[in-house]
C-alpha positions in Angstrom: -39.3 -47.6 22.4 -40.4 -46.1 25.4 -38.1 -44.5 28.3 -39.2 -43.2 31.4 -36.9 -40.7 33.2 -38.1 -39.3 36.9 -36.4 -36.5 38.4 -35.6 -36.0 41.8 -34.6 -32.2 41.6 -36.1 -29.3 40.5 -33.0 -28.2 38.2 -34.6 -30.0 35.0 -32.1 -28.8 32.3 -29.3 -30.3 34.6 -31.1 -33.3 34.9 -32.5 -33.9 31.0 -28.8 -32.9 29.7 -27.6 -36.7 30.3 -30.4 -38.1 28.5 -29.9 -35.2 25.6 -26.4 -36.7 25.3 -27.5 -40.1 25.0 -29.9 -39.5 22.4 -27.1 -37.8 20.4 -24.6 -40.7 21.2 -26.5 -43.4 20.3 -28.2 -41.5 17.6 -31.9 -42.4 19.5 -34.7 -41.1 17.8 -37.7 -40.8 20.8 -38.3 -37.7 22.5 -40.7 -37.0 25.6 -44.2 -36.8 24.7 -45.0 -35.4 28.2 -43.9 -34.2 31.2 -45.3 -33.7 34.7 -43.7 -31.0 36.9 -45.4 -29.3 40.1 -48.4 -31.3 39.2 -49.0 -29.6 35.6 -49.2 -31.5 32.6 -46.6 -30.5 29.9 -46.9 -31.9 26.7 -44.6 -32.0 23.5 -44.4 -28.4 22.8 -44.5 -27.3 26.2 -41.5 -29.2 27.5 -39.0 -27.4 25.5 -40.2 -24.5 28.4 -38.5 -26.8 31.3 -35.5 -27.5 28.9 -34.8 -23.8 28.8 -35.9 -23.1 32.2 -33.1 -21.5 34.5 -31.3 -23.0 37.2 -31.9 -22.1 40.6 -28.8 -20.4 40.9 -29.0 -18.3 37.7 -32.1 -16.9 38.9 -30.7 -16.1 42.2 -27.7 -14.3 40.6 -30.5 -12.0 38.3 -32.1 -11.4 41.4 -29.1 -10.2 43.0 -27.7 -8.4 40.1 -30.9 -6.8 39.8 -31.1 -5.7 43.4 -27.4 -5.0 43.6 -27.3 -2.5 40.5 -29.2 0.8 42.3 -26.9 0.7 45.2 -23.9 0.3 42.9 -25.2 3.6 41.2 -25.8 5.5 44.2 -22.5 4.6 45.6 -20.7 5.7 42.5 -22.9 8.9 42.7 -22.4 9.4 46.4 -18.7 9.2 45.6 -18.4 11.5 42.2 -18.7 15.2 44.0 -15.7 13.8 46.4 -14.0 12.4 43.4 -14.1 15.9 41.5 -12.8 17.9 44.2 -9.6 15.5 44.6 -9.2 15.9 40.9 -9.2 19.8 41.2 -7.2 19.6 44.4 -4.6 17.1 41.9 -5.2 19.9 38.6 -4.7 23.1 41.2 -1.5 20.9 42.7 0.1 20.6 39.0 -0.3 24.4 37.9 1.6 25.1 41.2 4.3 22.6 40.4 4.7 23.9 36.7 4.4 27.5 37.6 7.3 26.9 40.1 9.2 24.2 38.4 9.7 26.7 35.3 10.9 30.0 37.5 
């Protein structure tokens, strides 16, 4: 049996899944023997690489994550010699409450 399935997207895992789910449905034994995307050739071991490809929008969030994650650090380091002096301030506040609390 043959099957040809064209894709209109560039999100291939999203849009092989429903064929994947058929096969397992109706127990259908084929497979691709090839695949063309961007105008390369991808044959039958190649095309588990486009299966596992990432969605656009999972790159996008690595991207961001990636780009997001020094300026989270340097904000937590901007904000840790501000941080320890309110914690003294709160330590210093406590002795003075204890010492007068007990006289």
């Amino acid at each position: 049996m043959n099957a040809w399935l064209f894709v209109h997207t560039e999100e291939i895992p999203e849009a092989i899944k429903p064929y994947r789910d058929f096969q397992k449905e109706k127990k259908v034994e084929n497979d691709f023997t090839g695949a063309v995307f961007e105008g390369k050739f991808y044959g039958p071991g190649d095309f588990k690489q486009l299966e596992t490809m990432p969605s656009r929008a999972e790159i996008y969030a690595k991207i961001l994550g990636a780009l997001q994650s020094p300026a989270i650090g340097l904000v937590g380091t901007l904000q840790a010699p501000a941080r320890d002096v309110v914690m003294v301030l709160k330590a210093y506040v406590q002795k003075l409450e204890d010492e007068s609390g007990g006289q």
